[in-house]
VEXPA-200078 format. One record per residue (C-alpha): residue in one letter; y, x, z. Coordinates in steps of 0.001 Angstrom, whole numbers, padded with zeros to 6 digits, always signed. Layout:
<pts>
AYXZ/...
</pts>
This chain:
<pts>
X-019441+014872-001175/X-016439+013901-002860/X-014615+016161-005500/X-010892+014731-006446/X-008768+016103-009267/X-005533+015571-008912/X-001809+017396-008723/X+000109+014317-009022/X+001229+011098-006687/X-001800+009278-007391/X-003391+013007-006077/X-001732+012564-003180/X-002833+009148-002820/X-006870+009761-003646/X-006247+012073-000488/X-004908+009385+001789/X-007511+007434+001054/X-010131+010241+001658/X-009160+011086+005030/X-009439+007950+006088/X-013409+008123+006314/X-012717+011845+008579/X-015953+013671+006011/X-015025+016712+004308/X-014405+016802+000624/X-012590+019272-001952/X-009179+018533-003488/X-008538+019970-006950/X-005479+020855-009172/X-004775+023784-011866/X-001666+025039-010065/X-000981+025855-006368/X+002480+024066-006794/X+001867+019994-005319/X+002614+020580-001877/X-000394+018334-000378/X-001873+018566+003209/X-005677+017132+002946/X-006815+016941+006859/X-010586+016529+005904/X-010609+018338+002554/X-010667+021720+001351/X-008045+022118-001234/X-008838+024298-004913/X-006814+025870-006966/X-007624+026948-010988/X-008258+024936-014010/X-011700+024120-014124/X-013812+024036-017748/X-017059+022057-018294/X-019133+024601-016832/X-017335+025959-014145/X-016930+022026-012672/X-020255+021861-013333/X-021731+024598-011351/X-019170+023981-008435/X-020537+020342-008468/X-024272+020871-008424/X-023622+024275-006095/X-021502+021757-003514/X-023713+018358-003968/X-020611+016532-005440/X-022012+012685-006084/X-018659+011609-006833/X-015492+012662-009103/X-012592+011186-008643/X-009869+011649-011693/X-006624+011264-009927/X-004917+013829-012692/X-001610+013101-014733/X-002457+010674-017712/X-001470+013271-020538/X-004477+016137-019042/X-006708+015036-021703/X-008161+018528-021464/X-008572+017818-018007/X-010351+014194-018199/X-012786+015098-020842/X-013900+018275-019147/X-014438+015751-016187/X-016580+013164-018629/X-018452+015602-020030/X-019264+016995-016283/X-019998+013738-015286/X-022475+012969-017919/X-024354+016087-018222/X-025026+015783-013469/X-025395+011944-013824/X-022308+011524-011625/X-020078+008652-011511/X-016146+009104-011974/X-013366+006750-010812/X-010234+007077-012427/X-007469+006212-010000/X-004749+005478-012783/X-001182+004505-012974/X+000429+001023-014020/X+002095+000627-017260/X+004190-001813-018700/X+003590-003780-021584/X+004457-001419-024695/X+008222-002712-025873/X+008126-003187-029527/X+011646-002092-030109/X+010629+001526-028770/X+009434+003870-031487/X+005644+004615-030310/X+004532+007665-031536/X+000574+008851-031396/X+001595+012507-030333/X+004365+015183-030756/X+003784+015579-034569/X+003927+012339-034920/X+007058+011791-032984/X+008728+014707-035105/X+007618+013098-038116/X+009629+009538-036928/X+012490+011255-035938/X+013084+013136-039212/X+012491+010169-040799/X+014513+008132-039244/X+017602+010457-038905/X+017238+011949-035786/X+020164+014632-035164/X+020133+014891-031174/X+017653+014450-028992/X+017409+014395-024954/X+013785+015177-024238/X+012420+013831-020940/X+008930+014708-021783/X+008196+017951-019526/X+008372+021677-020077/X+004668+021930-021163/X+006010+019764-024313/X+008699+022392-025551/X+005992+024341-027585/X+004904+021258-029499/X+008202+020305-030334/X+009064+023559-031589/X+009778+022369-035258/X+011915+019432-033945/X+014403+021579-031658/X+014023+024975-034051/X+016275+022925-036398/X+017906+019952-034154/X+020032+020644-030669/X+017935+019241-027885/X+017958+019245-024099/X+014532+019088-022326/X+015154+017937-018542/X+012705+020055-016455/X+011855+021178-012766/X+013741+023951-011360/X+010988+026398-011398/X+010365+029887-011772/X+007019+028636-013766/X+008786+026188-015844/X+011082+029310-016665/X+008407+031241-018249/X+007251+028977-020109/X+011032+028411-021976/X+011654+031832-022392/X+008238+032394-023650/X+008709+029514-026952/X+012046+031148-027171/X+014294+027882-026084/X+017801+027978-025545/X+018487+028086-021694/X+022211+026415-021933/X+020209+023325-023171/X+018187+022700-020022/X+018281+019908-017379/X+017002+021207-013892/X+016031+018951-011305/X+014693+019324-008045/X+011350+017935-007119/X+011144+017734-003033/X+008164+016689-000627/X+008450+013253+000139/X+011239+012405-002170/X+010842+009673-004640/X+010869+009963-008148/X+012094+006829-008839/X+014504+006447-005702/X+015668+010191-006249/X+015731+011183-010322/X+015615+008440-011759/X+018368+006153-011249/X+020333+004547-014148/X+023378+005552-013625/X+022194+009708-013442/X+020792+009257-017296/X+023841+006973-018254/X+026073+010072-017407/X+023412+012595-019027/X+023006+010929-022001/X+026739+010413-022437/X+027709+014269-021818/X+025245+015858-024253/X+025713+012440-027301/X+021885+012595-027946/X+021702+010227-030758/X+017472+009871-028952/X+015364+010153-026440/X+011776+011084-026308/X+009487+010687-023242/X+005866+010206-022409/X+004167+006556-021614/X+004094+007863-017788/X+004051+004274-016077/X+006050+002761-013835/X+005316+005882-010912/X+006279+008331-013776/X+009822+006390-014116/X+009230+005544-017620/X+010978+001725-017024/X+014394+003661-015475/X+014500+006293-018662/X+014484+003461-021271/X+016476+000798-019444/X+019514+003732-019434/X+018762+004626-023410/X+019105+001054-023720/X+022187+000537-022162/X+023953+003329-023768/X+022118+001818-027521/X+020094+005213-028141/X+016582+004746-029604/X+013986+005429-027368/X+010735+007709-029167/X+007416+007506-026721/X+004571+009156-027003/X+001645+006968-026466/X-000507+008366-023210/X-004100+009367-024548/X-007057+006893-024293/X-009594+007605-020843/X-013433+007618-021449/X-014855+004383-020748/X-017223+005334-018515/X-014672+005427-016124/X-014416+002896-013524/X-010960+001879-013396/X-008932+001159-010114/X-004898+001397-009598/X-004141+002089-005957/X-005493+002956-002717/X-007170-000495-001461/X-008834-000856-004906/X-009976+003357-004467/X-011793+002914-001347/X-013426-000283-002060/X-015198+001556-005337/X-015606+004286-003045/X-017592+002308-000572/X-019897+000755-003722/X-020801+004349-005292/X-020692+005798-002718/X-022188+003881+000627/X-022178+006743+003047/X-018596+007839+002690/X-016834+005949+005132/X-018960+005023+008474/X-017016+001488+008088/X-016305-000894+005412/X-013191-002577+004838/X-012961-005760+003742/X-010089-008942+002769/X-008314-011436+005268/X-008893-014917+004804/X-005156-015060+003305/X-006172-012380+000101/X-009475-014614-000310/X-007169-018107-000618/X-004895-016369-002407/X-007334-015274-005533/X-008600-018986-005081/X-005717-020291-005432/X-005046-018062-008967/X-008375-018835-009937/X-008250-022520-009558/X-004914-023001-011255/X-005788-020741-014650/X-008996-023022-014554/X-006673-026072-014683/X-004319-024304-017238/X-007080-023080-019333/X-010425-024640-019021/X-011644-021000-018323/X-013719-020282-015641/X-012851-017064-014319/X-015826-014053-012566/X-012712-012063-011008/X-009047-012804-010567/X-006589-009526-009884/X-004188-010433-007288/X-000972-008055-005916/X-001013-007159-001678/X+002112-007580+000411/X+002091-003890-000066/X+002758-003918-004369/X-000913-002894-005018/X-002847-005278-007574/X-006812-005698-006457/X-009388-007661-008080/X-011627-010287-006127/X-014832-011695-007853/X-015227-015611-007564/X-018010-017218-006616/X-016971-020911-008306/X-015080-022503-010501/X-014479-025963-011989/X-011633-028263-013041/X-011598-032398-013645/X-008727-033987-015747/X-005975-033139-012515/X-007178-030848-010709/X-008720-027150-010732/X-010622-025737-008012/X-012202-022238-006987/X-013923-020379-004189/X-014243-016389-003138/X-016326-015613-000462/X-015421-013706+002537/X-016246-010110+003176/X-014956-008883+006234/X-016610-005147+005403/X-017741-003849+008709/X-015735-006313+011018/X-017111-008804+013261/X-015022-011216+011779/X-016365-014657+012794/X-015208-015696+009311/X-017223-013045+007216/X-019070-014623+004167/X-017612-017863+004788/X-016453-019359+001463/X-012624-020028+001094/X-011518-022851-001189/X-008650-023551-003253/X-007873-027340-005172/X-004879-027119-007237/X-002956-030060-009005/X+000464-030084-010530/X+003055-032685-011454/X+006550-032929-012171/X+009009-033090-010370/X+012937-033047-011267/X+014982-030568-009425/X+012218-029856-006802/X+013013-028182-003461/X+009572-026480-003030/X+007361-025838-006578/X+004338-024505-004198/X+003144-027337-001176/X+000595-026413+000873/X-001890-029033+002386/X-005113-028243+004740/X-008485-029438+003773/X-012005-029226+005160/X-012090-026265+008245/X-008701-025180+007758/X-006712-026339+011558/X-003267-027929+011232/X-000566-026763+013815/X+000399-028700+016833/X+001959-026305+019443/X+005620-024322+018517/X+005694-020497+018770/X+003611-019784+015426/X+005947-019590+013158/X+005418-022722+011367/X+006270-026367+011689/X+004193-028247+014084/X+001533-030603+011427/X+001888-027674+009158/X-001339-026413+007965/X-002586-023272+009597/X-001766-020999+006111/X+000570-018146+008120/X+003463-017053+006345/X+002535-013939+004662/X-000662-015615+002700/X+001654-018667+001874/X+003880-016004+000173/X+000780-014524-001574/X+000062-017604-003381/X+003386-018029-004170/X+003947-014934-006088/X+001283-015584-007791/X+000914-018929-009011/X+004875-019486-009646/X+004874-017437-012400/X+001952-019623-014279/X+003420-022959-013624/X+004128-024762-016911/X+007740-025257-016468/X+010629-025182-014016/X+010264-028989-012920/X+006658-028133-012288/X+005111-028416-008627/X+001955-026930-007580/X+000042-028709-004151/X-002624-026265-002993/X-005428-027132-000817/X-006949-024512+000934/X-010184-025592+002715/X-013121-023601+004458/X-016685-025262+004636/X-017522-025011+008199/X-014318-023617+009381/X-014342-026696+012208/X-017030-024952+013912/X-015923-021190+013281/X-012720-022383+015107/X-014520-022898+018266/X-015661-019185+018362/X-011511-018097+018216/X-007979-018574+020362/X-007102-021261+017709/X-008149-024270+020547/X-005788-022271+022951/X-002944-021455+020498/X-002616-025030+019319/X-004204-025018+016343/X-006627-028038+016152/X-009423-028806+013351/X-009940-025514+011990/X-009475-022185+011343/X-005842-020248+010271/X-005458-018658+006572/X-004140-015074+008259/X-003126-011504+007372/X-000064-009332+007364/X-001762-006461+004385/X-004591-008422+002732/X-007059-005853+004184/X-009339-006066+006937/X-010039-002922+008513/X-013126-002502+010425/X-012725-002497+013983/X-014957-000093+016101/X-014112+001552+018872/X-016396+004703+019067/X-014917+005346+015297/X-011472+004090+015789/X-010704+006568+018416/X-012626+009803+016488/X-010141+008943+014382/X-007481+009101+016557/X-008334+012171+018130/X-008713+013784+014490/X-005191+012844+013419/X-003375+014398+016039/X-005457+017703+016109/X-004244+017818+012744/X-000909+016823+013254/X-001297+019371+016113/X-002558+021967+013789/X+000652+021820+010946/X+002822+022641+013988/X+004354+019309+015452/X+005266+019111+019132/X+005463+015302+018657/X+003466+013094+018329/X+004661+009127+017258/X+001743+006668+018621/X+002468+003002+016642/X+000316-000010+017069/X-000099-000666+012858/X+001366-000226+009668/X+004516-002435+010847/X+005803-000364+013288/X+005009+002599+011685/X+007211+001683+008687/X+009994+001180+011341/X+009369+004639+013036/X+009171+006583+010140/X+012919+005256+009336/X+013872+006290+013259/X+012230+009819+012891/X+012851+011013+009302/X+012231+014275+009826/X+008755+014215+010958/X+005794+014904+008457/X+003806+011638+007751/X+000654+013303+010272/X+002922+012894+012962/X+002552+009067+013066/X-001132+007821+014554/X-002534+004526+014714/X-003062+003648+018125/X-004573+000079+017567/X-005178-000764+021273/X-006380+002082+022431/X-003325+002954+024214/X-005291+004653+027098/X-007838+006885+024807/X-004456+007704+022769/X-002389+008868+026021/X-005741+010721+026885/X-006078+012571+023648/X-002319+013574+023331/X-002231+015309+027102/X-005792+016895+026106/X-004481+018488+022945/X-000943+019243+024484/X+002016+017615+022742/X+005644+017931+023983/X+006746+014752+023151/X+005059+011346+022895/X+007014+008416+021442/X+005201+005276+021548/X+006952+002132+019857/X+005461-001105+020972/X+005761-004886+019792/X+006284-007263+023135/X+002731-008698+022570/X+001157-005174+023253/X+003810-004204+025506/X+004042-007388+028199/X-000168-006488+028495/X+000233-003126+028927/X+003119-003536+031325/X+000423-005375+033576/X-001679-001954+033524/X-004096-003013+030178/X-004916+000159+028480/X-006878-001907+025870/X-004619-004813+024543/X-007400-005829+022623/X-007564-010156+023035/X-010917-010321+023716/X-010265-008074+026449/X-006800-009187+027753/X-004538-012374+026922/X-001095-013431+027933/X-000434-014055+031284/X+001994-016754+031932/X+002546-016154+035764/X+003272-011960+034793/X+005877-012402+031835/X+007975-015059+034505/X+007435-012282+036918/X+009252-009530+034806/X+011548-012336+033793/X+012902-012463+037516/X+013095-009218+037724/X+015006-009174+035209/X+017537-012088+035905/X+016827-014507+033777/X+017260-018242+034987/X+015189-020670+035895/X+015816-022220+032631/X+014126-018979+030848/X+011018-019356+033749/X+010090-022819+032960/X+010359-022175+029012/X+007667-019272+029823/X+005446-021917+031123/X+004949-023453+027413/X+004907-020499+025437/X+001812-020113+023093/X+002584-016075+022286/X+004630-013658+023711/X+006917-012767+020752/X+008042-016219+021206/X+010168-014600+023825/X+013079-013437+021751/X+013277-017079+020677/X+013809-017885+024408/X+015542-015278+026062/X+019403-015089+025647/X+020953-012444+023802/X+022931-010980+027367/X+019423-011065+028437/X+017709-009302+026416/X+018122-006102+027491/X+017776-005930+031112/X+014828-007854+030052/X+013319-005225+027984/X+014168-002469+030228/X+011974-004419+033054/X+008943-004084+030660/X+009378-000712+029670/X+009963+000338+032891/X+006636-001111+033863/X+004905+000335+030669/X+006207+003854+031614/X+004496+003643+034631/X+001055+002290+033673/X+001663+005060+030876/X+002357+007916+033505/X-000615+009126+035240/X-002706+009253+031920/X+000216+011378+029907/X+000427+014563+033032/X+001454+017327+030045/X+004054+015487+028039/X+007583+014071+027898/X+006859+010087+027304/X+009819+008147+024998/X+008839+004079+025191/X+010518+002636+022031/X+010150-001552+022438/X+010033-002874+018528/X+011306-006987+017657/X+009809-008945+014786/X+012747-007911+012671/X+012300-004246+012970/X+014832-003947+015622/X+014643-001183+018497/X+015409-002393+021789/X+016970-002174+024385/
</pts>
């Protein structure tokens, strides 16, 4: 059992991450305020001291704490350290990123320290952005100074300032809503600009709250307007901690402390593996240093760390290896190692700084429709974009170009055991993923899953229901359906059968499905599972619809060499299109129909740029 202590965004992602394994656990925070909804986990409320956590934890056989709290409850995290020693129990602190500390801010060790600066230095005005809870400690500053302390518009927040006494015509109210950014929302530029202009604060204090805690936005707007910036430094953690800084990097030390949490493992594509080879190979180069671990950032902004099995460099070149773990996938490439070579040279006015070249096991392309030049090497576009990002930044010097071999021992032979032969990919296997992650495929547990999410999406009251194959076109969904909560929108995966099963069992209104064309053209041919070991494209079918639908002979005979069905919208006129895509979801609807008796079904056919057709 899992106890999490949170009450802030990286709460709220601790309990994203939790549900994901569908076992119970308890939520924590001191108010009843952070409006979270944990479908697995039983939510507390009420601060906690050492021994209260610690009976709760040996009364509930809590093996894990999980400090998810703001980075100024230092109460909080050494009640937490001291629980955790006294039961043996291990903690991960999921914490926040920071920027590097700006020497020409004023960093202060804590409030008395801060006053002390600011009298010193002539402080006459001041715009506090450091929370309601810090009005009491910098009572002496504001007793004697005008100040304005920017805080949430709430009755509690109220107390507390007319409790210390502080002048109400010198507050800031702003309005913290579910699902609204604090960066996208509060903080923008221009807001302070105004703010600090109307009130002439001569400084601003605020707390080292990381970039999730819009510290960056607060002190690029003092800047601009030349008003000295005061910080107060964010108190140090107890090493004992074990340190991770999103939600990948939180369930991976979740599935090493604690095994039995989630029934699968995740793991990392063969793209995140080259791409930490690649980093690793080129600081060996730049350094001589043979790095254990290299920390690399996702497609989605989150920064993981990958441990290398090898390094080595020679006078030109530096090269590195990370072996595969596919987690609980049955990933013909698990364990395999994955090989970077990098050498540099200069180049003036180069067109490309980062060249990719295939070595041992990794296939080179020969066939269109993959999204990358035919005698390309097999590195899809998403992992070539991963290296980029991070190796441009170390090169030496703007004329400086970067070739990177990516090779995997043996990949010849794991090539046989994929579609590569079929999709025109010859020699070896493809560097691919779209997130970095592999998630573990299994169907008994893929569709418990299912089934779980939409009883409680059922349970918080919605009548729809939004069924999306992956994290793609759930992005794109969420922007068509705003106004549904985040349960609304379940993975279906290829389960598009068990889904349509679940959601007439447990009685939703609506069903909206959005499909990519891949998915759609197989399930269009009555495929329930679009899984590719279990269905493939059919040729004959998609020229089929394509008469159906008009298109000319032209169109049929350029179906005859496609290699993937999303090629299609690089085929199919624009005029076409539609009637096109109305054929397929007409056939989807009724494959879809007899398995959906109790609900109103809305097909929603996504393109590769996001777009909603017809």
């Amino acid at each position: 059992m899992i106890l999490i202590l949170g009450g802030t965004t990286e709460g709220r992602a601790a309990v994203r991450v939790a549900d994901e394994a569908n076992q119970p656990y308890f939520y924590s925070t001191k108010g009843t305020l952070q409006e979270v909804i944990c479908a697995h986990g039983t939510r507390l409320t009420g601060a906690m001291d050492v021994a209260a956590m610690r009976q709760f934890c040996a009364a509930n056989g809590i093996r894990l704490l999980i400090d998810a709290a703001h980075p100024f409850a230092s109460a909080l995290h050494q009640t937490i350290a001291e629980t955790a020693a006294r039961l043996q129990l291990p903690v991960i602190r999921l914490e926040r990123r920071y920027p590097p500390r700006d020497p020409s801010l004023h960093w202060c060790e804590n409030y008395a320290d801060a006053i002390r600066q600011m009298e010193a230095d002539g402080v006459d005005r001041l715009l506090a952005l450091s929370g309601v809870n810090t009005i009491r400690p910098l009572k002496p500053f504001w007793e004697k100074h005008p100040c304005w302390f920017r805080i949430l518009d709430r009755k509690e927040s109220l107390r507390i300032v007319e409790r210390e006494g502080f002048p109400k015509e010198n507050l800031i109210f702003f309005h913290e809503e579910l699902g609204t950014s604090f960066n996208e929302e509060l903080m923008q530029v221009e807001t302070w600009q105004c703010r600090v202009s109307t009130h002439q604060t001569t400084a601003m204090l605020t707390k080292e709250s990381g970039f999730t805690g819009g510290f960056v936005e607060k002190v690029e707007a003092a800047k601009e307007k030349g008003i000295p910036v005061y910080v107060v430094k964010r108190p140090a953690l107890p090493e004992t901690f074990y340190f991770t800084y999103g939600e990948e990097g939180l369930r991976k030390l979740i599935e090493r402390l604690l095994p039995d949490f989630f029934p699968l493992k995740s793991g990392y594509t063969t793209g995140c593996c080259a791409t930490a080879a690649a980093k690793a190979a080129l600081l060996t180069l730049l350094t001589g240093e043979k790095p254990t671990e290299i920390e690399i950032a996702l497609p989605s902004g989150e920064w993981i760390t990958l441990p290398i099995e090898e390094s080595e460099m020679s006078e030109s070149e530096g090269f590195a290896s990370v072996r595969k773990e596919s987690g609980d996938d049955p990933d013909v490439t698990n364990h395999a190692l994955i090989c970077a070579t990098v050498s540099l040279h200069q180049e003036e006015n180069p067109t490309e700084r980062i060249r990719f070249r295939a070595g041992e096991g990794v296939g080179i392309v020969t066939l269109p429709g993959l999204g990358l030049p035919i005698g390309d090497p097999a590195i899809n576009a998403t992992p070539r974009r991963m290296i980029q990002e991070v190796l441009l930044p170390l090169l030496p010097s703007p004329d400086t170009v970067a070739t990177v071999t990516i090779s995997v021992p043996g990949g010849a032979e794991l090539a046989k055991r994929t579609f590569n032969p079929k999709l025109g990919i010859e020699g070896g296997i493809s560097i691919i993923g779209t997130s970095g992650i592999v998630r573990p495929f299994s169907s008994d547990a893929f569709i418990a899953s299912i089934r779980k999410e939409a009883n409680v999406a059922k349970a918080i009251g919605c009548e729809t229901l939004v069924i999306n194959s992956g994290a793609k076109s759930e992005r794109i969904l969420r922007d068509r359906f705003p106004e549904l909560p985040p349960q609304a929108f379940v993975h279906y995966g290829n389960f598009i059968g068990e889904t349509l099963h679940i959601a007439n069992e447990i009685g939703f209104k609506q069903v909206v499905m959005g499909i990519m064309l891949g998915k759609a053209v197989k399930l269009a041919e009555g495929s329930l599972d679009t899984h590719s070991k279990k269905v493939v494209m059919n040729r004959d079918f998609l020229k089929q619809l394509a008469m159906e639908a008009g298109c000319s002979t032209k169109i049929l005979e350029a179906i005859d060499r496609l290699t993937l069905a999303r090629e299609l919208w690089e085929i199919l006129p624009a005029a076409c299109q539609p009637r096109f895509c109305q054929v397929v979801l007409d056939r989807c609807a009724a494959v879809c129909a007899p398995h959906l008796l109790q609900s109103h079904l809305t097909l929603l056919l996504i393109r590769e740029d996001g777009a909603i057709m017809p």
